[in-house]
Every structure is written in structure tokens, then in C-alpha cells.
C-alpha positions in Angstrom: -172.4 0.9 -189.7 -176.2 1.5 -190.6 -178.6 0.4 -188.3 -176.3 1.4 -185.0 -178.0 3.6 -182.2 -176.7 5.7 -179.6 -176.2 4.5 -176.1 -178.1 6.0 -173.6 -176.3 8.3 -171.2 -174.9 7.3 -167.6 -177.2 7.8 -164.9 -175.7 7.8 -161.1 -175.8 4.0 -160.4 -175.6 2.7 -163.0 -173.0 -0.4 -163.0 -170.0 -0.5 -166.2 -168.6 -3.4 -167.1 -164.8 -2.9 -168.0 -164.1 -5.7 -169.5 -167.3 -6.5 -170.9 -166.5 -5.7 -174.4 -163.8 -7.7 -174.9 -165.2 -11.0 -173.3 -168.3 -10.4 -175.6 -166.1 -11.0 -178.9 -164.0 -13.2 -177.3 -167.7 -14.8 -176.3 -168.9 -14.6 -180.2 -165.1 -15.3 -181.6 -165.6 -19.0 -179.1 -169.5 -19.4 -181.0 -167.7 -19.4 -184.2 -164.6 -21.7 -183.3 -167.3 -24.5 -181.8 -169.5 -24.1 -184.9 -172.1 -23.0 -182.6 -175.4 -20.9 -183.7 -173.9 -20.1 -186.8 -176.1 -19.4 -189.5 -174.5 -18.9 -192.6 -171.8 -20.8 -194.5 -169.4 -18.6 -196.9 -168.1 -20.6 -199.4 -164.3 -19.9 -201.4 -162.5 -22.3 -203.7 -164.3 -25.4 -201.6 -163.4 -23.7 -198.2 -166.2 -23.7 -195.9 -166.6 -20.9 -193.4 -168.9 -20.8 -190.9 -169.9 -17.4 -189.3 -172.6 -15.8 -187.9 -174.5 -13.0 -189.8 -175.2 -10.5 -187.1 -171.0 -10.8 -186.7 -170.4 -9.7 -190.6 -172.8 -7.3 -190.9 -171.6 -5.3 -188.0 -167.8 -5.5 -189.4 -168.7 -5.1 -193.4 -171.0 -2.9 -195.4 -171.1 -5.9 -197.8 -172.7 -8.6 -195.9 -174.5 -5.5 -194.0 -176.4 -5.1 -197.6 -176.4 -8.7 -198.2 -177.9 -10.0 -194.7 -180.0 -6.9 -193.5 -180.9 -5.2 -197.3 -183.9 -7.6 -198.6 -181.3 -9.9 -200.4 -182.2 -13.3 -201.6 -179.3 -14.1 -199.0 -180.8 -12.3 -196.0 -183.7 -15.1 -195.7 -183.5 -18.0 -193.0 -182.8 -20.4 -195.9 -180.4 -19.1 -197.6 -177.1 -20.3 -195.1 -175.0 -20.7 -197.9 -172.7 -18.4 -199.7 -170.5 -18.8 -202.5 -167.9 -16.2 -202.7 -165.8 -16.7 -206.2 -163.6 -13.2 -206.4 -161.1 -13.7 -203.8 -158.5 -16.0 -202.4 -159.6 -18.3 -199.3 -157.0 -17.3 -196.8 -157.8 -13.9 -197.1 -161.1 -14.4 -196.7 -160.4 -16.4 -193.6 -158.4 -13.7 -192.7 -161.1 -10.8 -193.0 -163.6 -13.2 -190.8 -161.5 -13.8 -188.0 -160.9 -10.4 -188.2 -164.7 -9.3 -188.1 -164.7 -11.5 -184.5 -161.5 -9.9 -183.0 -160.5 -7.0 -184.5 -157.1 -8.1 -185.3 -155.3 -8.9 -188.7 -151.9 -10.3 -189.4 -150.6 -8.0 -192.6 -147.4 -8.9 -194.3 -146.4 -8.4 -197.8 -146.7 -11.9 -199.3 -150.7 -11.6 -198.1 -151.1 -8.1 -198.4 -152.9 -7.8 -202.0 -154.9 -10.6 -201.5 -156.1 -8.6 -198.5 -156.8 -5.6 -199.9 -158.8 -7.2 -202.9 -161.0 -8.9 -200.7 -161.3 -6.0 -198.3 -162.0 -3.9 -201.4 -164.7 -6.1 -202.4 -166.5 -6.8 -198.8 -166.5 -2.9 -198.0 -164.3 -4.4 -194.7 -163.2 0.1 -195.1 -161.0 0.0 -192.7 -158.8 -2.6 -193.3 -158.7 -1.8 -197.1 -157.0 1.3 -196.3 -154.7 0.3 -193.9 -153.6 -2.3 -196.7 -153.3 0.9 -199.0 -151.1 2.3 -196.2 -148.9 -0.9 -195.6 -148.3 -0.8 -199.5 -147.5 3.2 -199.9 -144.4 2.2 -196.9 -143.4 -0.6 -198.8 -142.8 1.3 -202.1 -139.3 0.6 -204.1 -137.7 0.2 -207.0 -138.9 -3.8 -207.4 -141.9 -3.2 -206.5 -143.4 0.5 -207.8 -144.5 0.0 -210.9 -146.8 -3.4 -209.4 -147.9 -0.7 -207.0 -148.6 1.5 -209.8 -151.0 -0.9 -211.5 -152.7 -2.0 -208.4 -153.5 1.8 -207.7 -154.7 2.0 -210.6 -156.7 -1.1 -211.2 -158.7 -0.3 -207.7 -158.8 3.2 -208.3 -157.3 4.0 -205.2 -156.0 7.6 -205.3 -154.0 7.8 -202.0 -152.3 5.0 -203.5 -151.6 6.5 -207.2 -150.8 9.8 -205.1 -147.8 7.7 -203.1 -146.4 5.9 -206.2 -146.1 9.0 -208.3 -144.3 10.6 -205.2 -141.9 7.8 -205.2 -141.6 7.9 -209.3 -141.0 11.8 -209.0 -138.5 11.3 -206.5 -136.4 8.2 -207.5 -136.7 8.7 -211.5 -133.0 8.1 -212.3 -133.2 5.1 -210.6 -136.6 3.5 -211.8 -135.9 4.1 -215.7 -132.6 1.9 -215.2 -135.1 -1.0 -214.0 -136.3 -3.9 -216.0 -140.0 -3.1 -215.0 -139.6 0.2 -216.3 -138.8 -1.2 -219.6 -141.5 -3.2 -220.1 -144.3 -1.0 -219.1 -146.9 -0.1 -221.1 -146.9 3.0 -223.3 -149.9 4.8 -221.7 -148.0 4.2 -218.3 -144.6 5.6 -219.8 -146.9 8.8 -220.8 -147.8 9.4 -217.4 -144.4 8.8 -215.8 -142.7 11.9 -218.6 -145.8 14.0 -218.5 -144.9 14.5 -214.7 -143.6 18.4 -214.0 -142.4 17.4 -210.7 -140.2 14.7 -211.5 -136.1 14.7 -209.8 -133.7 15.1 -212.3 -130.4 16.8 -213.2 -132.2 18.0 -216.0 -134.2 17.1 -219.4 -131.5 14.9 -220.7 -132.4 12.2 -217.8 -136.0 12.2 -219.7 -134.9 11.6 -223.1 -132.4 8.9 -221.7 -135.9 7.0 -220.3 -137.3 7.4 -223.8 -134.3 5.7 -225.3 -133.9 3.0 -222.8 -137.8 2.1 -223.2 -137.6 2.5 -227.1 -134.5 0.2 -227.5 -136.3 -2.7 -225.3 -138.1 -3.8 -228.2 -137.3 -1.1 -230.5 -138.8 -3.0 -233.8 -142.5 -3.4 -232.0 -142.1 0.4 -229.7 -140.5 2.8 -232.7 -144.0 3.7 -234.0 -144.0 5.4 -230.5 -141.2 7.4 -231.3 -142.7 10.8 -232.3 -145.3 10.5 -229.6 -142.9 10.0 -226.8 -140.4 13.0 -228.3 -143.0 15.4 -227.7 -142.7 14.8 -223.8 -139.2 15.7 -224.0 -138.4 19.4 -223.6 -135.1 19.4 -225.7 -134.3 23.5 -225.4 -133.9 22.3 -221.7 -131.1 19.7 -222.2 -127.6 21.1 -222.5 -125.8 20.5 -225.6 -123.0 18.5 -223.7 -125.0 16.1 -222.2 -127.4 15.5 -225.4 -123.9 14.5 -227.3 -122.9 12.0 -224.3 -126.8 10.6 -224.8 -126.0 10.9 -228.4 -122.7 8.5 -228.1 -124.0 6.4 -224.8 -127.4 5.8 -225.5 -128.7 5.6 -229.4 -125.5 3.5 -230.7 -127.7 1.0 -231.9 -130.8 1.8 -233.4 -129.9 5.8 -234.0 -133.2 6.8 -233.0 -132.9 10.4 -232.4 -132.7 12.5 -235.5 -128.9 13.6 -236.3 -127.5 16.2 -234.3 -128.1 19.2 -236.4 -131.4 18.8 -236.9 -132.1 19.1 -232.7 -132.4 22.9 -232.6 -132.3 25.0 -229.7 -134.8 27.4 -230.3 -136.8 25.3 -232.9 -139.5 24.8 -230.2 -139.5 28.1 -228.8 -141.1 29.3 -231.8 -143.4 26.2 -232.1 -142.0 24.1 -235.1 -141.0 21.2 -233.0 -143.9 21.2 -230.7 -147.9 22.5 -230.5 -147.6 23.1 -226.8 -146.0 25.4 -224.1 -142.8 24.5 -222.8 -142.8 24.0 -219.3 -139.6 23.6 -217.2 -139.7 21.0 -214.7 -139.3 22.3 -211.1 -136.3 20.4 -210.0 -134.1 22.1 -212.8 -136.1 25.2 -212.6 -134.7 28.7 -213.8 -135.4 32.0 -215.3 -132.9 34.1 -217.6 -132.9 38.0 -216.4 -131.5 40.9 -217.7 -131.0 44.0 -214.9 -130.8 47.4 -215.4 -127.6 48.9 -217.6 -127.7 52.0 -219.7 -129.6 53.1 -222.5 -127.5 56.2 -223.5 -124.4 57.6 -222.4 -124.9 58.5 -218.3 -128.5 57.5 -218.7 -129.0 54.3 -216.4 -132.3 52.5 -216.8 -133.8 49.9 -213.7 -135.9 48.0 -216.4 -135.8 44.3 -216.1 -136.2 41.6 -218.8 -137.4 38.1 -219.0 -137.2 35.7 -221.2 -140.2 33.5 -221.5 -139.8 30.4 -222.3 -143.1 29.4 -223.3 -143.4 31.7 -226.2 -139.8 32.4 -226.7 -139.8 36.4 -226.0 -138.7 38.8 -223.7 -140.8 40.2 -221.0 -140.9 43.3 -219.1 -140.9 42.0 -215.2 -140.9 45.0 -212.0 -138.2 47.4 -212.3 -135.4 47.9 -209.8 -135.7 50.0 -207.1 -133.0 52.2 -208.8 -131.7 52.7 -212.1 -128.0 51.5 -212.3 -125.3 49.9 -214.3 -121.7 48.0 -214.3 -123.5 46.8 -210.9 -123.3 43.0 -209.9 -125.4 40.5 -208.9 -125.1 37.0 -207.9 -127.8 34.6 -206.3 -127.6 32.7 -203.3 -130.0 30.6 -201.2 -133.3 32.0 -203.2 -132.1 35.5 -202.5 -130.8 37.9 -205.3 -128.1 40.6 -204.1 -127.7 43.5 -206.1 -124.5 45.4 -205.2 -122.7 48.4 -206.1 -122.8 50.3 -209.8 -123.1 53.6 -211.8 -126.1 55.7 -211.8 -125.6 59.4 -213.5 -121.7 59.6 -213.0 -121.6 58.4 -209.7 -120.1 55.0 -208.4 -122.6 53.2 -206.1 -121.4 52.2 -202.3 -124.7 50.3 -201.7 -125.9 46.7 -201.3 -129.8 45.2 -201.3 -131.1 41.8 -201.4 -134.9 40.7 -202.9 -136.0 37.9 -201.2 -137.8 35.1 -203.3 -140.1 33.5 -200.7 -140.9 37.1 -199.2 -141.3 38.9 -202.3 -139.3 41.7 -200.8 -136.4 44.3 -200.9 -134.0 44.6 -198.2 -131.3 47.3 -197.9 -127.9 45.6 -196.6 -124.9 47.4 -194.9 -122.6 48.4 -197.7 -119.2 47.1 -198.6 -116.6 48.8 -196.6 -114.3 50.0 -199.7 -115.4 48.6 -203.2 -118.1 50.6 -205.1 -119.0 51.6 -208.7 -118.2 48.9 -211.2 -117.2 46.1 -208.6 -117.9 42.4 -209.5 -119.2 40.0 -207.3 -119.3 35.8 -207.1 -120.6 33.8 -204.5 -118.3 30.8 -202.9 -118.5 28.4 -200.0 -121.9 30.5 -199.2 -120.1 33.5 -198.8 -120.2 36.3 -201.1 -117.5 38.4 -202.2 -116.9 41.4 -204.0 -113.4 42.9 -205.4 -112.7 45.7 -207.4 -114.3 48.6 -208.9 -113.4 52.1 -207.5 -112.3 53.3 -203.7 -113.0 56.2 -202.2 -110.5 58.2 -203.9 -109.1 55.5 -206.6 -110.7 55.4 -209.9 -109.5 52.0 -209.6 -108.8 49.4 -207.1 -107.8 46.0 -205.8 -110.2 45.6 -202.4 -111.7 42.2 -202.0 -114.4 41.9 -199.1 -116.3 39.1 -198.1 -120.2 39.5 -197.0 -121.7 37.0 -194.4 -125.6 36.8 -195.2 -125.6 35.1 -191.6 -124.1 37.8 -190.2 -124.8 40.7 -192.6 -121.2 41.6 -192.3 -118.4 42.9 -194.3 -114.7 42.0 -194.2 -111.2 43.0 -195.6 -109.6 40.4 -197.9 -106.2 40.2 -199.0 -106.2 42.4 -202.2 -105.9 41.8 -205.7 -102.6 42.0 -207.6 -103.8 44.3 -209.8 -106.2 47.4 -209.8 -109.7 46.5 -211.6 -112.6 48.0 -212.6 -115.0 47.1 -215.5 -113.4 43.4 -215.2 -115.2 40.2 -214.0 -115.2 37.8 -211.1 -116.2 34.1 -211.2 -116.1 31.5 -208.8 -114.8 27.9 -209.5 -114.0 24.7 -207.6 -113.7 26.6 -204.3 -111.5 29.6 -206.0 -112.4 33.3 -207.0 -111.1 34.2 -210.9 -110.4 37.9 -211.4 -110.1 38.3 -215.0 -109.0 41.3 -217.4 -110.8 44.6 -216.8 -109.2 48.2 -217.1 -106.7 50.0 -214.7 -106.5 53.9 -215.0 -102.6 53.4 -214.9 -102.1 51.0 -217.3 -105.2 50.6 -219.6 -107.3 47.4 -220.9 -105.7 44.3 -218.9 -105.0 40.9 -220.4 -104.2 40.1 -216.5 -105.7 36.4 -214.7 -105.4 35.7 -210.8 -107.3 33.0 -208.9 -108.3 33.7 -204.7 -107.9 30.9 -202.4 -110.4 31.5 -199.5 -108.5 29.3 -197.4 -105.3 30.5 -197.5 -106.1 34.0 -198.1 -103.7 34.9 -201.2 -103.9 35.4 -204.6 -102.3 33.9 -207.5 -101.3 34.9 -210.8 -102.5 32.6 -213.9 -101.8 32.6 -217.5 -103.0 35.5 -219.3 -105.4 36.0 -221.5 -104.9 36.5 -225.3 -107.0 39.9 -226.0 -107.1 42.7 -223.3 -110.6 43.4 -222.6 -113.0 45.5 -220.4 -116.3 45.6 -220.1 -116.8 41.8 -221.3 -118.9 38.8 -220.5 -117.8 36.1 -218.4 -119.3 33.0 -217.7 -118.5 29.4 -216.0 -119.2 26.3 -218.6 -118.2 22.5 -218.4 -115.5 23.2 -216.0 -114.2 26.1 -218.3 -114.3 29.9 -217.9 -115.1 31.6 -221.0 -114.4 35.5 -221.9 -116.9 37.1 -224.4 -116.8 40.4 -226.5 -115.8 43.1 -224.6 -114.0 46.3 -225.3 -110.3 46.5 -226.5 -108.5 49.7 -226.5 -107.1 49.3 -230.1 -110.7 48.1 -231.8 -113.1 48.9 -229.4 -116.0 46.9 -229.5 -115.2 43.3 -229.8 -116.4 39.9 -231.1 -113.3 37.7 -229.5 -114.2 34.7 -227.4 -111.4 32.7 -225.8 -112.1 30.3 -222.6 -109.5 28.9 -220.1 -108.6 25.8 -218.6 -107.7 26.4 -214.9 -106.5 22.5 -214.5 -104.0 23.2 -217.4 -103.6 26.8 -216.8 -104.5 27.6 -220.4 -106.8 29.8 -222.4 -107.6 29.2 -226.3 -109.7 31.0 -228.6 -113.1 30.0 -229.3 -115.4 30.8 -232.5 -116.4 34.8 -232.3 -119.5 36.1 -231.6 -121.7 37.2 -234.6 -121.7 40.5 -233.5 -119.0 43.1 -231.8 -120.2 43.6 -227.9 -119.2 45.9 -225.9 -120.5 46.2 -222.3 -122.2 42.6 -223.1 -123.7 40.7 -220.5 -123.6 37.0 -220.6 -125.3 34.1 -218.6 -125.4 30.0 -218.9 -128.7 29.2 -219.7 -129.9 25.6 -219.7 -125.9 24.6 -220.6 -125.3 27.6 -223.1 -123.7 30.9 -223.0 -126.1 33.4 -224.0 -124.7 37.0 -224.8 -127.2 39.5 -225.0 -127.1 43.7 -226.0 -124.2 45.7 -225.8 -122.4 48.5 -228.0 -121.2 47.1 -231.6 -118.1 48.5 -233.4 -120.6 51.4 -234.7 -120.8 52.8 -231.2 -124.7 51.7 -231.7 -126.6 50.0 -228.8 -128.0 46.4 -230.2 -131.1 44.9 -228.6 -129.9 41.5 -230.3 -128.5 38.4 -228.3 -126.9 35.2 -229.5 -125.9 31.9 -227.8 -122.8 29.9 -227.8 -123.0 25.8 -228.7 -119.8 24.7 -227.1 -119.8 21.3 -228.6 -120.1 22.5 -232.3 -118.1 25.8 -231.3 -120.3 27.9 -232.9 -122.7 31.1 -231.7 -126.6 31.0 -233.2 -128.6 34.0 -232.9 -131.0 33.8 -229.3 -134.7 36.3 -229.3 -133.8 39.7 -228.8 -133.9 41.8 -225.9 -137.1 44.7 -225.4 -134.5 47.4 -225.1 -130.9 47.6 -226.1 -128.4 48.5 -223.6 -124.9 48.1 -222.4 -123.3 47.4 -218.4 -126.3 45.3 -217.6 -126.6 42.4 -215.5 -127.9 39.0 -216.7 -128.2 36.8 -214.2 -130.3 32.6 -214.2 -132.5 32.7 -211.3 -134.2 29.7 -209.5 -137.2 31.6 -209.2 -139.3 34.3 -210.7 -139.0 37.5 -210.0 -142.3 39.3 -209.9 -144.0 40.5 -213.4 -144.3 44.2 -214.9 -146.4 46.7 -213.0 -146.8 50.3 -213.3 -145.3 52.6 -211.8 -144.5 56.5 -211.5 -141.3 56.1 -213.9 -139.6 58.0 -210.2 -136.0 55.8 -211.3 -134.5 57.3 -207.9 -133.8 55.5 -204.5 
């Protein structure tokens, strides 16, 4: 408070009351109860409060100015004061509090409190109010909260809400308040990047619910409020459940068709960078592969989604291809492969948060074209080459823990050039080529907790060097190579519950050595060899509601036997370097 003064140090002698302190306000709290020496009145809806000045100007920075700053109220007269802003029982409150130092808080009294706190400068009890508020935060209550931060400005405040909102989205947008905020207030809420959700479609749902409240007064928001939603971002299954569960009645959103996946990548939905929000965040990658025949590159690729194009991002420490890759706990594992002929018995790990590569033990007998899929935090690779088999039917498990191998039961058949995905707790081996008997049409699924394999339904086209990728439950098997046609453009996908696979609309090109990820609830095939033995840079992505493949930005550089791979972080960008492609 202005006007205090040091105390003067203690000298040897000098007697300390203990207790002093508190008898004095108990002393002054007593003067005030008997109505004795006071010497101002405050005055609040006809409540009369007497008080002594000396008392509020040591406890407020208000009545400080008031009593002690020249202030027609500071002179001998001038005992009364009419305070018209606040409730009375706060301010009776905040005075018995200026005599004791103690204040009964609750939440039918606290925003009376910190109104009236606010406006005396009583500091320190306004922000404990602030404090009491940001631990009482819920559902009922945010978006009150919200407006009160706002209304006093109070950024700690704003700061907690906005936590709460980020964190408890799919909750708050089912609420009643929610619908009846304001549409600045709705603005902020979307224009959050932080906000937990499954992903974009829970943001378009909020814009629906808030729209269809009081669609006939809101729908000249419509536009506006579309632009906060990043639709490339929402998979194509779950905008046709919002489609069916959510705009039945007033068919706001435009029809399906017209809700293009790459419209806004090239800016003719939106005049803005898309931004993925960081609780759904990921990055589609494209590793290594071959650029000739026995030539192996270690370029990487990036796909940006701001701009829609392809970026070069740091090479690999070594060029390889027909390697695999699979991501687990922000760490990317890179295992295995071909580089100049010769099959790769070799295992490294680039950690996300350390920005580093590791080398791991290698696998004990899989190497060269092995596949890899990760599982109950384990990963496992099968297949590929042995030592002295071209082809073979090793599984081994890898312990990041641990950073230990070990022997699995073994495949049924001999694999290499095949692919390996993981499903509800079970490992799918799928097609490939075996030295002895050519392209294989061959399914088996891996129980880890029993240890054996089991043969599944085939699938319809033989295949090597194809794409494979997990969707909606399903397992899909794209392009590949066929030893009667070569390079193809066949897509079927399988139902493990029914133990059936089914044909799906064909790519628009012929890929061989393809490589295939689910980005943002779409497969997206990218490169390989067409049916002219040509290397294509294109890539195209699959819609598996309309069952139909639209072309996706093209790669930098065409290859085939690359890795592509959706990351939960980014690796780091392009640098030069000495083009050394060894190690």
C-alpha cells in the first residue's frame, strides 16, 4: 500500500510483542462493531456501514485514493459515501474483511465478490475469487465463466476457461448454453487449434448443432462459420454419419459431392492456410524406394498440407527400399530392406522428441523385403529373406523396453514382397511372392496370445509388391504386381469378422511397387511402376463411401518399394548434404 514505511531494525533489548498484531485488529475490528471513532459512513442500496478510513485505506487502493489522494471525500466533512455499483452483502463482506483479514467465499456469493473487489482495488481478494472460479469450472457453468472473464478482462480467467473448452469440447457443444451463445463467442471457441477432438468432424457437428438452434435467425452465419471448419481433415465416413445424424432438417451443408477433398488444398474453398489441430495431428511421408532398377534413393517426401504439395524433408541415413516402417510411441522404426542387390539385416529408430537416430540390435533372421506392424506395443516383423532363403516364414517380435528380439511361431507360407497389418489384437499376412510357388493369393492372421497362425479366406488376385492399408475395420489390398499382367490397378478389401474379401473400384492407374497410407480417413496410393514398366510420380486417393479413387498432388520424384508412412509428428525439413547415400 502507498504511504507504508519500513520498520526499523531490532536492536538488543528491544521488547516484541507476539501477539500484538492480532489484538490490534481485533482492537480496530471491536472500534467498528461499537460504532466507535468511526469516521465515515459507506452507503449501498440504503445499507449503512460504518468504518473507519485509516482501516480501508490500508486494505484497498480504492479508498486509499479516495481518503488519502485530495478527493472531495478525503475532507473531515465529507463522512458519507454512496457506493451504487455493487451488492450490499458483498460490500459488507469486503469491510469486515479489511478489519480481519478473513472472507467467507462460496459460489452463490462469489461474483458478487469479485465485482466489488474488482472495483475497490481489494487486489488480493479479487484474484483469489478469479482462482475460486477457474476450480469451479464445468459444463453448467463455463460459458458464465467465459463472459465474466471477459467482461472484467481478466486474462488468468479467459486463460482457464479456454483450457476447460479445449479439453471438454465434445461435451460443451451438446449443452444448451453452447447453443445459445453468441456468434462472436462461437468464433472463438472453433478458431481454437488446441481443441480435443477425434477429429474435424466433431467441429462441423458444433456448427450444425449451433445453426439448427434457431436456424431461421443464425443461417446468414453459415458461410462464415464453414470457413472454421477444416473439411480435408474429416474422414469421408464420418462426414456421411454427420450428413444422415445431424443436417436431416434444415440440409444445411452443401450436398455431398460438392464437399471436395482437395478443393481447399488448392485454395477454392478457403483464402487461408489449413492448419491441423494438434489433438488429431499428422503428417503423410513417403521414405526412400528406388528410382531405377538397383538404384535405391533415401529421399524423403512431405506432403504439405497448407499449400497442398510435396516437400522434400532430411534424407535417410541410407538409401533403401522394400524396407518397413511402422510408428510407435513418437518413435519411427525403420527396419530391414534392399540397397544395391543386397537384403538389409539392420534396424534404427528416429526419435521425435530427441530429433535423433538410433541404431537398434537387428532382427535375428528376417531381412530384405520383411514387413513390419506394431501390436499390443510390441513390434513385429515376418518375412522377407533368411540367411540362405530367398524367401521365408520367420516372425520376430522386438521389445522397445527391452530392445530385444524373439522367435515367433512361423508363417504358413514363405513371403517376401508381401504385407503385414495389425488388427483388433491380430497380425494379417497377406499375398506376397514365394520363390517356389510364385505371386500368392494366400491370407493368415497371428494371434499373439496363443502363438499360432491361421489360415483365412484368400484373396481374389495374387499379388506382390502391393499396398495395404487398415480402414473402417476393413483391410484393403491395392495395385500391386501379378505374374500374368504385371502392373496392376485391382483393389479388393476384406472383412476379417465375415472372413470375406470383395472387390473394390480400381485405381486410376496400374501400380506396381505402390505404397499406400490412411490419411485423414482415406487411402492414398502414391508412385509406383504402371503397366508400361514407367516409374509415375502420380498419387490418387480412395473415397470408401462413394467407392471411387480421385487423383491426390503428386509426388517430387517417382519411385517404386517406398514406404509411406502418417506420422504424429514432423520429421525434420530438407537440408543439404554431401549426396554420401551410404551408412
Amino acid at each position: 500500500m502507498a504511504g507504508s514505511t519500513e520498520s526499523e531494525p531490532r536492536q538488543k533489548g528491544d521488547y516484541v510483542d507476539s501477539e500484538f498484531h492480532a489484538n490490534l485488529v481485533e482492537a480496530l475490528n471491536q472500534l467498528k462493531i461499537q460504532k466507535n471513532l468511526c469516521d465515515v459512513t459507506i452507503i449501498c442500496n440504503n445499507e449503512r456501514f460504518d468504518a473507519h478510513k485509516i482501516v480501508l485505506a490500508a486494505a484497498s487502493e480504492y479508498f486509499y485514493a479516495m481518503f488519502a489522494g485530495g478527493m472531495a471525500e478525503s475532507r473531515p466533512s465529507s463522512n458519507e459515501i454512496e457506493l451504487k455499483e455493487i451488492e450490499a452483502n458483498a460490500l459488507k463482506s469486503l469491510i469486515g474483511y479489511a478489519y480481519t483479514g478473513l472472507l467467507k467465499v462460496s459460489n452463490a456469493n462469489v461474483q458478487s465478490l469479485l465485482q466489488a473487489s474488482d472495483l475497490l482495488q481489494f487486489n488480493k481478494v479479487r484474484d483469489y475469487c478469479i482462482n475460486f472460479i477457474a476450480s469451479e469450472i464445468d459444463e453448467s457453468n463455463c460459458f458464465d465463466v467465459y463472459q465474466l472473464a471477459d467482461q472484467y478482462s481478466c486474462e488468468t480467467l479467459l486463460f482457464a476457461v479456454l483450457c476447460f473448452f479445449k479439453q471438454n469440447f465434445k461435451e460443451i457443444i451438446l449443452s444448451k448454453a453452447f447453443q445459445e451463445l453468441r456468434f462472436e463467442s462461437v468464433k472463438i471457441l472453433l478458431q481454437n487449434n488446441d481443441l480435443c477432438i477425434q477429429d474435424e468432424g466433431d467441429v462441423l457437428v458444433a456448427c450444425l448443432q449451433w445453426l439448427s438452434h434457431n436456424y431461421p435467425q443464425r443461417k446468414h452465419h453459415t458461410t462464415e462459420l464453414f470457413q472454421y471448419v477444416q473439411f480435408p481433415f474429416i474422414p469421408p465416413k464420418r462426414l456421411e454419419f454427420i450428413y444422415k445424424n445431424y443436417d436431416k432438417k434444415h440440409h444445411i451443408l452443401p450436398p455431398r459431392r460438392k464437399v471436395s477433398f482437395l478443393e481447399p488444398f488448392i485454395g477454392k474453398m478457403h483464402n487461408y492456410e489449413l492448419n491441423v489441430r494438434i489433438s488429431f495431428q499428422q503428417w503423410l511421408y513417403v521414405f526412400g524406394g528406388e528410382e531405377s532398377f538397383l538404384s535405391e534413393i533415401n529421399d524423403v517426401e512431405c506432403f504439405n498440407h497448407s499449400n497442398g504439395s510435396w516437400e522434400l524433408s532430411k534424407p535417410l541415413k541410407g538409401p533403401r527400399s522394400s524396407f518397413a516402417a511402422v510408428v510407435l510411441d513418437s518413435r519411427l522404426y525403420v527396419i530391414g530392406g534392399m540397397r544395391r542387390g543386397v537384403k538389409l539385416r539392420s534396424a534404427k529408430c528416429f526419435d521425435a522428441e530427441s530429433g535423433k537416430w538410433t541404431t537398434l540390435p537387428p532382427p535375428l533372421k528376417c531381412r530384405g523385403d520383411v514387413k513390419a506392424a506394431v501390436t499390443n506395443k510390441m513390434i513385429y516383423v515376418a518375412g522377407g529373406s533368411g540367411e540362405r532363403e530367398s524367401s521365408c516364414r520367420y516372425l520376430e517380435r522386438f521389445d522397445p523396453d527391452t530392445r530385444t528380439w524373439s522367435k515367433l511361431e512361423k508363417m504358413n507360407s514363405c513371403r517376401r514382397r508381401f504385407n503385414l497389418i495389425s488388427m483388433n489384437g491380430f497380425l494379417y499376412a497377406l499375398g506376397g511372392f514365394d520363390d517356389k510357388f510364385g505371386h500368392l493369393n494366400s491370407v493368415e492372421h497371428y494371434d499373439a496370445n496363443t502363438n499360432v497362425w491361421t489360415k483365412d479366406t484368400p484373396m481374389i488376385t495374387p499379388r506382390s509388391d502391393f499396398g495395404a492399408s487398415a480402414l473402417s475395420g476393413l483391410i484393403y489390398a491395392v495395385g500391386g504386381v501379378n505374374g500374368e499382367r504385371g502392373s496392376i490397378d485391382l483393389v479388393e478389401r476384406f472383412n476379417p469378422t465375415l472372413n470375406v474379401w470383395s472387390p473394390c473400384a480400381s485405381m486410376r492407374n496400374c501400380r506396381g511397387g505402390v505404397a499406400t497410407a490412411v490419411f485423414f480417413g482415406r487411402i492414398v496410393a502414391m508412385s509406383g511402376i504402371n503397366i508400361y514398366m514407367s516409374l509415375i510420380e502420380t498419387a490418387e486417393y480412395y473415397d470408401e463411401i462413394e467407392d471411387k479413387w480421385q487423383p491426390f498432388p503428386s509426388l517430387s520424384i517417382a519411385r517404386s518399394g517406398s514406404v509411406a508412412i502418417c506420422l504424429p509428428f514432423r520429421m525434420p525439413c530438407s537440408e543439404k548434404y554431401d549426396g554420401d547415400r551410404g551408412a
